[in-house]
N, C-alpha and C positions, 0 to 999 in steps of 0.2 A: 504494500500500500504506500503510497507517498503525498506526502502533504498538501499537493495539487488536488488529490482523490479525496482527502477530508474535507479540503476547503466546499469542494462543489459539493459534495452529500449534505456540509452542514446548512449552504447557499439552498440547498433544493428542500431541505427539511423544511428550514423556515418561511419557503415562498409556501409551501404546500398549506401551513399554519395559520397565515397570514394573507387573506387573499386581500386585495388593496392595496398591498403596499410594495412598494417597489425593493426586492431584499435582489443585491450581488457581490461577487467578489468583492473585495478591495486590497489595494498596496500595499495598506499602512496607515502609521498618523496623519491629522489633518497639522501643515504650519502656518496657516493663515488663515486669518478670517476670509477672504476672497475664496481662497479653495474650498473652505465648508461654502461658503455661498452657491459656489460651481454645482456642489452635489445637492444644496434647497432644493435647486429648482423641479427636483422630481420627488418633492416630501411629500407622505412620508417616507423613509426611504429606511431599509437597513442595508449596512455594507458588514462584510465580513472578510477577515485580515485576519495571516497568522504572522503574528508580531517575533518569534526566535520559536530557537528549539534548543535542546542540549540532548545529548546521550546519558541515559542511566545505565548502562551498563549491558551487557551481553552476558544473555542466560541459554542454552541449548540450541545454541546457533540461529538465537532468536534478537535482532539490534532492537532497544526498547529506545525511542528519543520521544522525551514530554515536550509535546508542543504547545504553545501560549498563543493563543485564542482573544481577539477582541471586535466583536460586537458594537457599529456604529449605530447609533437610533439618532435621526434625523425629523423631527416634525415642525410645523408650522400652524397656525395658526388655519381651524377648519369652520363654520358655521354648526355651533352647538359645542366646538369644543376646541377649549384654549389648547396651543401646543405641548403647553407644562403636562397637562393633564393627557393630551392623544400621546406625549413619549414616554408618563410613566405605565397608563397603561398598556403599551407594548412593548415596556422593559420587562414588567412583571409576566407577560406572559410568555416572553424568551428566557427570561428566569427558568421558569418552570419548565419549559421546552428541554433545557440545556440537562435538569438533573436528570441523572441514567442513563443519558443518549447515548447511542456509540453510532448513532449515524445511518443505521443499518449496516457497519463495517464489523466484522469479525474481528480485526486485530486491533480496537480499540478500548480501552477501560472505561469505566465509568468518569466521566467530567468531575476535577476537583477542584479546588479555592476558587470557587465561583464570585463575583464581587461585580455590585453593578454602582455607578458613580455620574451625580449627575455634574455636565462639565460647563453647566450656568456660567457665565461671565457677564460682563456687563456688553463688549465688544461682539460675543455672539449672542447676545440680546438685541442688538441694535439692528440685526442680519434680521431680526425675524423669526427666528428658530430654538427648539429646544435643544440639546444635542447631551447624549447620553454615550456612557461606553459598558458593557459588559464583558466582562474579561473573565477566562477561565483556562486552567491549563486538560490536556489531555495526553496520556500514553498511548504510544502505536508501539503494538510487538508484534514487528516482521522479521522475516527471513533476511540473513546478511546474507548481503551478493558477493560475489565473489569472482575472482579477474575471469573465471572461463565466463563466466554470463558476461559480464561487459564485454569481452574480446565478440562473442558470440552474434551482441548487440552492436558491436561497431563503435564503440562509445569511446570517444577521445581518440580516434585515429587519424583524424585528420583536422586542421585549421587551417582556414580561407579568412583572408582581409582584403579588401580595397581598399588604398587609402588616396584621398585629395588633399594633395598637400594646400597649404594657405597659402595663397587669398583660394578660397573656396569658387571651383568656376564651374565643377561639375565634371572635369577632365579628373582621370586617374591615374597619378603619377607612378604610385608604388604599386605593387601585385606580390601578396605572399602566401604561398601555399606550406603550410608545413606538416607533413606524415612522422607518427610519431610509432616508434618501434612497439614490435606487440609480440 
């Protein structure tokens, strides 16, 4: 399984949950109030980000790495309901979503240090918007791959670059091919 594969199960759980609301990937943190602005405009909106991972250790040729999990809630302002109140309640219902889940993936544990934080400011008040984070870690225990599978996959055998050197004209000066021994 790889973190690509959780992200989208956990993106596709919570559109299923959530019909209205617009739930997809996302990168990462928000660093400006312009860029949460960027993502208002289709509130309410949930995005979903895996913020790191680490390795806990290798048990029966099984790699465990807890991945950190965060949860964007994104609301505005709706007829009958302030955005304070449309983002907490679809924090609390991703709350509850999140306990036990494994996704429908086999190699996940139960979701733990779940924690939901509302991220009020005065600056994304001004935006219009609520914005909330719900952050949770999770373990995936997969199979370690190992060089016959990558060789098998083709994986890092080869790198290609184009490059244009500056002033940038659209000509490409450099060409680098490098095959790397296997």
């Amino acid at each position: 399984m790889s973190l690509l594969a959780q992200r989208q199960a956990i993106v596709d759980d919570l559109k299923a949950v959530l019909p209205g609301v617009t739930v997809a990937a996302h990168r990462g943190r928000f660093d400006s109030a312009a860029e949460i602005q960027r993502f208002a405009i289709k509130a309410p909106q949930v995005l979903v980000a895996c913020v790191g991972f680490k390795s806990t250790g290798t048990s029966s040729g099984m790699v465990q790495l807890r991945g950190r999990w965060l949860v964007f809630v994104i609301t505005k302002d709706a007829p009958k309901l302030e955005r304070d109140a449309g983002a907490l309640a679809l924090v609390e219902t991703i709350e509850r979503r999140i306990e036990d889940n494994t996704w429908g993936l086999d190699s996940l544990s139960a979701p733990t240090d779940i924690d939901a934080r509302n991220l009020y400011a005065g600056q994304i008040d001004k935006l219009g918007v609520a914005l909330w984070a719900v952050t949770f870690d999770q373990v995936d225990s997969s199979p370690a791959v190992d060089q016959a599978t990558l060789d098998a996959m083709g994986v890092f055998a080869t790198f290609h670059q184009d490059i244009d050197v500056a002033p940038a004209d659209g000509q490409i000066e450099i060409t680098e091919t490098d095959t790397l021994p296997q």
